[in-house]
C-alpha angles and dihedrals in degrees: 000000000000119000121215137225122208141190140167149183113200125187089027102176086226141098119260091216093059080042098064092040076076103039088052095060090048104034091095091051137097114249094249099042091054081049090057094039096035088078084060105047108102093242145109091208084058087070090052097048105047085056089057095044088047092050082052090051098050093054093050089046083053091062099052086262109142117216095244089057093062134092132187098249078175149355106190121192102191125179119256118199120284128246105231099221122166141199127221112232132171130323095025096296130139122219115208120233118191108211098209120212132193148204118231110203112180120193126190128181136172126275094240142341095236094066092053093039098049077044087051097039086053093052092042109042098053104076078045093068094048093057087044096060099051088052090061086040092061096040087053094042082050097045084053097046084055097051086046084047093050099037089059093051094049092063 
């Protein structure tokens, strides 16, 4: 089972269509290496997006996931409403402008399931062997008790 890690930016001043010029340099990236490239992107979206990348990351950190681990399952640029603004221009008109604003949803998941289970089975299965172990301790300690047990009736 594969555990996702989510972040998001809502009401970004900002196009989405700006927005997704960046994500598509970055979508066939690993989360880590787009952090690393996103300062030097010519943009001012590229700002916007590695924040959110970074807030996906933490939580997964938070969680024992490392950073190489991790892949972009989606990157979403939704659009957010608009803020109906306007100009004056000549003769007393008004020209609208539409201030556009967008929704930023980051999410990581783990590379396979196969890496974080043989990590899990380490972890888990140590205190298993001990016990394990003690159980075996304790059959052999009562097989030989028995012996013992059986060797003394029979003088």
């Amino acid at each position: 089972m594969q555990k996702e890690y989510k972040a998001t930016q809502k009401y970004l001043l900002m196009s989405p269509r700006k927005i997704r010029l960046v994500v598509a340099l970055i979508k066939k990236m690993k989360p880590a290496e787009a952090v690393e490239k996103l300062p030097f992107v010519q943009k001012r979206a590229a700002t916007e997006v590695s924040k959110v990348i970074k807030n996906a990351m933490a939580s997964a950190k938070s969680q024992g996931i490392s950073e190489e681990d991790l892949v972009f399952k989606e990157i979403q640029i939704g659009e957010g409403p608009r803020l109906k603004r306007g100009i004056a221009v000549s003769r007393g008109r008004w020209h609208p402008i539409k201030k556009k604003m967008a929704h930023i949803r980051v999410i990581l998941t783990t590379k396979s399931n196969k890496a974080i289970n043989s990590k899990l089975q380490v972890n888990s299965n140590e205190p298993k062997v001990k016990k394990e172990n003690k159980k075996a301790e304790i059959k052999n300690e009562k097989s030989e008790k028995r012996k013992e047990g059986t060797k003394k009736e029979s003088k």
